[in-house]
C-alpha positions, 0 to 999 in steps of 0.5 A: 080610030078616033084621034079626038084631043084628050085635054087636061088642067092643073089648077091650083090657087096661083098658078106658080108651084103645085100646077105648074109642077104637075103640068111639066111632070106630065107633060113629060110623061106624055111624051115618053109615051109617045102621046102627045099628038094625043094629050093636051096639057096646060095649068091655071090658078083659081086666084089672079096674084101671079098672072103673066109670072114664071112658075116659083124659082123653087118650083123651076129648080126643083124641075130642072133637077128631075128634067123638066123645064118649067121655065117657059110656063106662065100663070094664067087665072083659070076660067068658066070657059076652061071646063067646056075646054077641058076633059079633066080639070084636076085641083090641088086641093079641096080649097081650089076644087071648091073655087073651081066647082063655082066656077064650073058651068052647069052640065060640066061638074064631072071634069072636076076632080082632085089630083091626087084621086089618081094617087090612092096608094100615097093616102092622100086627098090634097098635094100641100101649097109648099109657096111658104115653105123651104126648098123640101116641101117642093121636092115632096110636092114633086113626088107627089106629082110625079105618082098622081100623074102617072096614075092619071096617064093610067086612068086616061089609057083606060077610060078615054084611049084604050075604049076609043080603040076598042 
């Protein structure tokens, strides 16, 4: 069987809240189901004003009431590089997916996608920026996340792990 890495990004615009967020959540879920010597995960943002920072403390908090740590994460800016890296790179929102698509190298468009296409039931397109908001906005990000996340880790099972085995 062929064990190629699948590789999967969260970006969204400072890399402190909605990717690291999605990043900790299915990470999390990675592990419970036993693939992470399968699935590699990480985070960036489309912009540069937090590079080298931990994620939002509201994010963290918010985490660390569900079990998961965040606070090991740090902002990074995203790059060209990262879509030749990278089998999914997944925005937060149509803003972030139209910076990420002019970054995007010729060839490498179709790893592009919004997050919450893996979350169809919620209704939803975009997982709102909750930097200036209160401390629900974070948990309401979080459940969105957490749906989006498994749906990805569905989609992942059946277009990238179960083909391979079949």
């Amino acid at each position: 069987m062929n064990q190629t890495r699948i590789r999967v990004l969260f970006c969204c615009m400072g890399n402190i809240c909605r990717s690291p967020t999605a990043q900790g959540v299915f990470t999390k879920l990675v592990i419970e189901e036993g693939l992470s010597d399968r699935i590699e995960i990480d985070s960036a943002g489309t912009h540069a004003y937090h590079v080298g920072e931990p994620p939002d403390p509201r994010a963290r908090e918010t985490a660390r009431r569900r079990g998961i740590d965040l606070s090991r994460q740090r902002a990074r800016r995203a790059l060209a590089e990262d879509f030749e890296r990278f089998d999914y790179v997944l925005a937060m929102d149509e803003d972030n997916h139209r910076n990420l698509s002019a970054l995007c190298p010729p060839g490498f468009e179709e790893r592009l996608r919004l997050f919450m296409d893996f979350a169809p039931q919620l209704g939803r397109r975009e997982v709102p920026d909750p930097y200036y908001g209160g401390t629900n906005g974070f948990d309401a990000v979080f459940d969105m996340v957490d749906e989006a996340a498994r749906g990805l880790l569905e989609a992942i099972r059946r277009e990238r792990i179960e083909s391979v085995q079949d």
